[in-house]
C-alpha positions as CSV (number, residue, x, y, z in Angstrom):
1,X,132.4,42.5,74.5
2,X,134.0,45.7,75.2
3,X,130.9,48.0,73.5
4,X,128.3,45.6,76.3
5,X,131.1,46.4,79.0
6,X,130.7,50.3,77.9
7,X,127.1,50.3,77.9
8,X,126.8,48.2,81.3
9,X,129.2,51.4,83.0
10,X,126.8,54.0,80.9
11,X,124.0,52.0,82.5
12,X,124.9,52.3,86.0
13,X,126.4,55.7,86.0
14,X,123.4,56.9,84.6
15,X,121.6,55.2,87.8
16,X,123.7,56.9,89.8
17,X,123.4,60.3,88.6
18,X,119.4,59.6,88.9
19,X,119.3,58.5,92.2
20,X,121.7,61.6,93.5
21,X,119.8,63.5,91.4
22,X,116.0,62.3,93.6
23,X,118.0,62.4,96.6
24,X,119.5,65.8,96.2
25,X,115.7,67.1,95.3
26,X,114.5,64.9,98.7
27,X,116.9,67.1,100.6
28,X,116.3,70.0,99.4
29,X,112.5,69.9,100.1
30,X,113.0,69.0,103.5
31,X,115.5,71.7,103.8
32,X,112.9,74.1,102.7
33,X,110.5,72.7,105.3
34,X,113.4,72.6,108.0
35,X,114.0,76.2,107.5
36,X,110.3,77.9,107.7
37,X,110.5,79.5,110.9
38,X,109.1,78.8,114.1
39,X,106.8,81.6,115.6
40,X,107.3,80.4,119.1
41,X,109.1,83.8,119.6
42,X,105.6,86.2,118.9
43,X,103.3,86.0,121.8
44,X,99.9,84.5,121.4
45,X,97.8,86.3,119.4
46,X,94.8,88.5,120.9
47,X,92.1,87.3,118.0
48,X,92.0,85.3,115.1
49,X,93.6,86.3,112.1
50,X,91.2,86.2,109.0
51,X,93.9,85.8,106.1
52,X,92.8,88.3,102.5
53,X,93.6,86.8,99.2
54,X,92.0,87.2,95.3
55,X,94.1,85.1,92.8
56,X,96.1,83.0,93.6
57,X,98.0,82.4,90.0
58,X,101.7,82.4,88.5
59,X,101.0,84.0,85.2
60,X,101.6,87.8,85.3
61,X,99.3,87.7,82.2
62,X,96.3,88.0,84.7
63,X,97.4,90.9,86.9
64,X,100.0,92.6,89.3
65,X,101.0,91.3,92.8
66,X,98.7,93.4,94.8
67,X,96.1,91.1,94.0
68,X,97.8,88.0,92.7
69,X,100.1,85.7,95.2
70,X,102.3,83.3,93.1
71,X,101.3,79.7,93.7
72,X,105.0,78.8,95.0
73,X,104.6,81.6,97.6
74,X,101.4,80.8,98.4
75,X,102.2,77.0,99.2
76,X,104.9,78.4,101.4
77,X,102.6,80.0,103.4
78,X,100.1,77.5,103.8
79,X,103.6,75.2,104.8
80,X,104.2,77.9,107.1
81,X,101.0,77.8,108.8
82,X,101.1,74.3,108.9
83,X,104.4,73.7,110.4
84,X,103.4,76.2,113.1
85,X,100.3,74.4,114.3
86,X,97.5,76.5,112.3
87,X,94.1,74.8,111.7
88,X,91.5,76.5,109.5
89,X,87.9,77.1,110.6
90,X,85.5,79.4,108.8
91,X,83.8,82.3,109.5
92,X,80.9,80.9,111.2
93,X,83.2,78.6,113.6
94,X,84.5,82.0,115.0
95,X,80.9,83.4,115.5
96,X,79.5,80.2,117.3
97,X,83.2,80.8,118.9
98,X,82.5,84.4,120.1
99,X,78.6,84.2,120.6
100,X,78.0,80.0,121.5
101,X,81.4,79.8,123.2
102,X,82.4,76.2,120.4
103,X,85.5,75.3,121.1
104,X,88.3,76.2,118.4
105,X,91.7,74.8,117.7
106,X,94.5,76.6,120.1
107,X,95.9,77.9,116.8
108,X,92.7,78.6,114.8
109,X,92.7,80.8,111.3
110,X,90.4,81.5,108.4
111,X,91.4,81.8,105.2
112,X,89.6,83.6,102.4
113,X,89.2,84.6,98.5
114,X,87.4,87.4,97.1
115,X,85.5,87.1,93.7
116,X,85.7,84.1,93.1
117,X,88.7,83.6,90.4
118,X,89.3,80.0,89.0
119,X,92.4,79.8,89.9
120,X,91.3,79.7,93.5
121,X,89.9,76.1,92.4
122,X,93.1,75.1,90.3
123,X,96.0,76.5,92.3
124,X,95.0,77.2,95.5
125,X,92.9,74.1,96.6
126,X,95.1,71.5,95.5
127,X,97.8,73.5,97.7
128,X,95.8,74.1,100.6
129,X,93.9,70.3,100.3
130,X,97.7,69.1,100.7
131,X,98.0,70.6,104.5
132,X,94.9,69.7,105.6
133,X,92.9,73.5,104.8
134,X,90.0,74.7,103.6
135,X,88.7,78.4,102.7
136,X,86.0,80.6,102.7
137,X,85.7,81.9,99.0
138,X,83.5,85.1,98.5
139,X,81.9,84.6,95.0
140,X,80.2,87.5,92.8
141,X,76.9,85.6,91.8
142,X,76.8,87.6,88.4
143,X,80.2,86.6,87.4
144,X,79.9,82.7,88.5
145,X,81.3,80.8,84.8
146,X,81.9,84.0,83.2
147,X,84.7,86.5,83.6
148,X,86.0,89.6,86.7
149,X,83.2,92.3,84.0
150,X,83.1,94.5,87.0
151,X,87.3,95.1,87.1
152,X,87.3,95.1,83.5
153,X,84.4,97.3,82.6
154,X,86.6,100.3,85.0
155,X,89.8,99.1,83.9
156,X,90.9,98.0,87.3
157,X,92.1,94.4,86.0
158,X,92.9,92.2,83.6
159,X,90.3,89.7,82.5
160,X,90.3,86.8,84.3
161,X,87.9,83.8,84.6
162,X,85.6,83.4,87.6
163,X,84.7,79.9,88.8
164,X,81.7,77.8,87.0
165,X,79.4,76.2,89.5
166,X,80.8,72.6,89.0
167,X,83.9,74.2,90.6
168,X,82.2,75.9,93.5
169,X,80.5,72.8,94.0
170,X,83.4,70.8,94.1
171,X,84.5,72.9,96.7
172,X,82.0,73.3,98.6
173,X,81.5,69.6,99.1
174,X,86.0,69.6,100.0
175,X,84.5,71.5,102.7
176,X,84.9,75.1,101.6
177,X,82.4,77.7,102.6
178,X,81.3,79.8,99.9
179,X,79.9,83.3,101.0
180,X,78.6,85.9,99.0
181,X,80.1,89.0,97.1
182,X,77.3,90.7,96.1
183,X,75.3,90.2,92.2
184,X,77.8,92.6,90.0
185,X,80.6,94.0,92.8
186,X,79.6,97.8,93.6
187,X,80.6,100.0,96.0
188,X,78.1,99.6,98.5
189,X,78.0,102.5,100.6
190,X,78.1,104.6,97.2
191,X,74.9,103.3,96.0
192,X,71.2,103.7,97.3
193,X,70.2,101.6,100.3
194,X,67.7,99.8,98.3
195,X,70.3,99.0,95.6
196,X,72.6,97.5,98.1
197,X,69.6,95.7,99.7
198,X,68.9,93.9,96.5
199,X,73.4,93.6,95.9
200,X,73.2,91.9,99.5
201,X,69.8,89.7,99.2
202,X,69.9,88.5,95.3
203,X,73.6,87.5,96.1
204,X,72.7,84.8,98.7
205,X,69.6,83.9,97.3
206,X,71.2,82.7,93.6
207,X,74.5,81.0,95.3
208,X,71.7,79.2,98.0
209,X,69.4,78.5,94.8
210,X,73.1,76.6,93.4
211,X,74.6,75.3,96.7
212,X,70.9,74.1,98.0
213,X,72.5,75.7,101.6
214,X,72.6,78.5,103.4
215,X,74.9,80.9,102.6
216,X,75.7,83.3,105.9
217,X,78.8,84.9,105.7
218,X,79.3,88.1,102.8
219,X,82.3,90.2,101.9
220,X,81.5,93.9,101.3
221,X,83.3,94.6,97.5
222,X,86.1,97.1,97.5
223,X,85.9,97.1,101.5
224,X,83.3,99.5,100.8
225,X,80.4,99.7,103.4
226,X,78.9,102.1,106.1
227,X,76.5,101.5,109.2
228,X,73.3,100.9,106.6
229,X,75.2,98.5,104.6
230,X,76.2,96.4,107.6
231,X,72.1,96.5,109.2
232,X,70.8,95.6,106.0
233,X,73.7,92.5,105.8
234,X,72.6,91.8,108.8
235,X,68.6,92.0,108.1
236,X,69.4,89.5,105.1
237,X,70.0,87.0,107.4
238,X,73.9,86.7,107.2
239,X,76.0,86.0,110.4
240,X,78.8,87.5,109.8
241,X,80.6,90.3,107.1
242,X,84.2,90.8,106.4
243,X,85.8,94.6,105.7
244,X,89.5,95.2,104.0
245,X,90.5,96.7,107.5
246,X,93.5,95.4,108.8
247,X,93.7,93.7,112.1
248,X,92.5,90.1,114.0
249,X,88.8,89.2,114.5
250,X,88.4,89.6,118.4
251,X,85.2,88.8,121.0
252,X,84.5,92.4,121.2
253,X,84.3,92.9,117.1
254,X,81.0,94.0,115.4
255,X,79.8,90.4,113.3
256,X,79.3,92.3,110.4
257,X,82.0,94.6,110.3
258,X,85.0,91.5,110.8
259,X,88.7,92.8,109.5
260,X,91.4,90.6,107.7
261,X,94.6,90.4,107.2
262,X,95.8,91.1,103.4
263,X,97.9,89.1,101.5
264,X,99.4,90.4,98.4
265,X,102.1,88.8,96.1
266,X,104.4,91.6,97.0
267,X,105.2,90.0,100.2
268,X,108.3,88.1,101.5
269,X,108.4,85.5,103.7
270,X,109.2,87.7,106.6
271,X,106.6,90.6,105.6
272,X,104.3,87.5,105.5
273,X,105.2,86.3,108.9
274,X,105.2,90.1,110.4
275,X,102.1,90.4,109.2
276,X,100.4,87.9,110.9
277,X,101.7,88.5,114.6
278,X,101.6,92.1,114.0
279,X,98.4,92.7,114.7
């Protein structure tokens, strides 16, 4: 009798400390949500931000911050966002914005990936499908189901595996835009015009040969581009290119030469946050 009493009082303290247990964690996430700041303090911004990420990953194995964001700071941001009223739209929104006058959410942003990296299908869209976002992923057409060659080959990066065209399907049909990122990732305004020419054209016509879609937007590799690059983006019959420059995309900005905001796992919070509104 007394060992069933004993295991009865195991029994239920052992419910106890389980449900504390859920209901401390329940706290605590909403705690974490309670506390991401409001950004009712920063006036509106003057453009749309156009947020800059590559890998989105937690294993240090695959490269340093400046290119990698952590998943759990990632999701923060994305909860950030969220919690502030963001909505995404892509790159193409914003043109038939500036040039069609389409209306856009009050808070609109676009979020996007160079290269391609599979981790931007297994960390980042299962975070980002949570809040209600999609992306606009920039995807080397040489490198699709295969590995980051052009980093590795100049010892820029550590290997790391690109997406395979099941997983750039997948997201395209979640509503992703994929854009292109040229056929092997050079520096285009360090090559010959007709080399870039055939970076910028054999890129979109392989990923529209896979998607069976257009494909009108184009990220210039390394931010490297010049006037050329940008007429011969724009010859291809691409709406719209984005740079590494830093700032928001306005009315007044040149379609093909768009700047972003970058993102790097180096970050805080706040950096994140000033970064945004600083622009």
């Amino acid at each position: 009798m007394n060992t069933l009493s004993s295991f009865k009082k195991f029994f239920l303290v052992s419910l106890l400390v389980i449900a504390v247990a859920l209901t401390g964690t329940g706290i605590w996430y909403q705690h974490q949500y309670k506390t991401i700041p409001t950004d009712a303090k920063y006036p509106p911004l003057q453009g749309i931000p156009v947020l800059m990420y590559h890998k989105v990953n937690p294993d240090p194995r695959t490269g340093g911050l400046g290119l990698r964001v952590p998943p759990d700071k990632f999701e923060w941001q994305m909860k950030y966002l969220h919690k502030n009223g963001y909505e995404s739209v892509s790159l193409t929104d914003v043109m038939d914005h500036f040039q069609r006058g389409k209306h856009l959410p009050d808070k609109p942003i676009v979020i996007t990936f160079d290269d391609g990296y599979k981790d931007n299908h297994d960390f980042a869209y299962p975070i980002m499908k949570e809040y209600g976002y999609t992306g606009t992923i920039f995807v080397v057409s040489k490198a699709i189901g295969n590995t980051n060659f052009f980093d590795v080959e100049k010892k820029l990066q550590p290997e790391n595996k690109i997406m395979d065209w099941n997983e750039i399907r997948e997201l395209d049909e979640a509503g992703f835009v994929i854009g292109a990122h040229t056929v092997d990732h050079p520096h285009l305004a360090e090559v010959a015009p007709e080399v870039a020419r055939y970076q910028i054209e054999e890129s979109k016509r392989t990923l529209e040969h896979g998607l069976k879609k257009p494909v009108e937007v184009l990220a210039y590799p390394y931010g490297s581009y010049n006037d050329t690059v940008a007429q011969i983006t724009k010859k291809a019959g691409y709406r719209a290119a984005v740079t590494t420059e830093l700032g928001l995309a306005k009315q007044t900005s040149d379609p093909f030469k768009i700047h972003r905001i970058r993102v790097t796992g180096h970050y805080s919070n706040e950096r994140f946050i000033e970064e945004l509104h600083k622009y």
